[in-house]
N, C-alpha and C positions, 0 to 999 in steps of 0.2 A: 848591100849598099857599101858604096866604098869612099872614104875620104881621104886624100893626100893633101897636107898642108907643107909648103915649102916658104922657106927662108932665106934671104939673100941667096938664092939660087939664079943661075945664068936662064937668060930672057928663052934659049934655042930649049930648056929642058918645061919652059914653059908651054913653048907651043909645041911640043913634042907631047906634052900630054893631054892639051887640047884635041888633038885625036881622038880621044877612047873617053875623056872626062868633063864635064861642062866647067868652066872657071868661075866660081861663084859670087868670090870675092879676090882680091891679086893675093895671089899662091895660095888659094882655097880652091880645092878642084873635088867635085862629087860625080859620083854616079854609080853604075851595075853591072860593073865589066863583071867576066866567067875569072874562076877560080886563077888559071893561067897566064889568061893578060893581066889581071893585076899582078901573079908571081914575076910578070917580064915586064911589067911597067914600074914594079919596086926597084927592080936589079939595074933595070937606067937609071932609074932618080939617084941608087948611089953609086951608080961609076960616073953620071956627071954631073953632081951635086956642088962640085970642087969646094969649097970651103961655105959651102950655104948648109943650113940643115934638113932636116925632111921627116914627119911623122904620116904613119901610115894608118888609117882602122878602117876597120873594116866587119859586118857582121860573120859569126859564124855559132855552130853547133856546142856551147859550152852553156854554162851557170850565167857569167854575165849578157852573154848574146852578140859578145864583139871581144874583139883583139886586136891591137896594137903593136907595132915594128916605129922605130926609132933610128935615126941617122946622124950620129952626131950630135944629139941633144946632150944637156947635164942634169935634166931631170932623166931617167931611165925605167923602164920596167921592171918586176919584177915581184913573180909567183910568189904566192903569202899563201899553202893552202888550199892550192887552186884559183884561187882568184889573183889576175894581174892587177897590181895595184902600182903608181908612181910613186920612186922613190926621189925625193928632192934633196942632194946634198948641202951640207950646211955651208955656211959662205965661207969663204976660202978652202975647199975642198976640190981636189982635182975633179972634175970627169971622169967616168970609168972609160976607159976605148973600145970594151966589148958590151952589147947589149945580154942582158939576164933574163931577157923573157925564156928565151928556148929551157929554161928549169922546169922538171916536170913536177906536180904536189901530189898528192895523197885523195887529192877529191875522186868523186864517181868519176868524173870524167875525163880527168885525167888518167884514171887506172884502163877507163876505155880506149883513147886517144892510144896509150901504151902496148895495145894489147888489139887493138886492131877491130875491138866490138863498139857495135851501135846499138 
C-alpha cells in the first residue's frame, strides 16, 4: 500500500499521479503500485513539487510495517533504534534541508537491511 499526500503542489503533478494512484481526498492519493513505480513516482513528486510539499508511506518489510520519505516538510524522520519516528522542531527553528531517515539503527532489521539477509 502506498500513500502520497501533497501540498500546495501544482494541479499537472496531480493528475500526473492520478495515473498509477486513486485521489482520495485533494492531494491524498492511495494505492499498490510495485516497488519501482512508486521509486519513479517519488522522484517526480520532487523534481515538480516547486515549492509545495510531499510525504511519502508506504508498507514494507521492517518492525513497524511502513516507511516514510518526506519533501520539504519541517516535521522530518528520523531512526531512533530502528524505528522511524517524527521529529517536530521547536517553533522558530529552521527546517533541516536534508531528510534523516536514510540513518541506519542497531535493530534486527536494520542489521539485515545492511547486510543484505532476510
Amino acid at each position: 500500500m502506498t500513500v502520497i499526500v501533497l501540498t500546495n503542489c501544482p494541479a499537472g503533478l496531480r493528475g500526473f499521479l492520478t495515473r498509477w494512484l486513486l485521489e482520495i481526498s485533494a492531494g491524498v492519493f492511495i494505492g499498490n503500485p510495485s516497488a519501482r513505480i512508486r521509486d519513479v513516482l517519488w522522484h517526480e513528486v520532487q523534481q515538480y513539487a516547486g515549492q509545495g510539499r510531499a510525504l511519502l508511506a508506504h508498507t514494507t518489510n521492517n518492525e513497524q510495517g511502513y516507511t516514510f520519505r518526506t519533501f520539504d516538510h519541517a516535521w522530518h524522520p528520523v531512526d531512533h533504534e530502528g524505528l522511524t519516528l517524527i521529529h517536530r522542531p521547536a517553533a522558530g527553528t529552521p527546517a533541516p534541508t536534508t531528510s534523516t531517515q536514510d540513518k541506519t539503527g542497531w535493530s534486527k532489521a536494520s542489521k539485515r537491511r545492511r547486510f543484505g539477509r532476510r
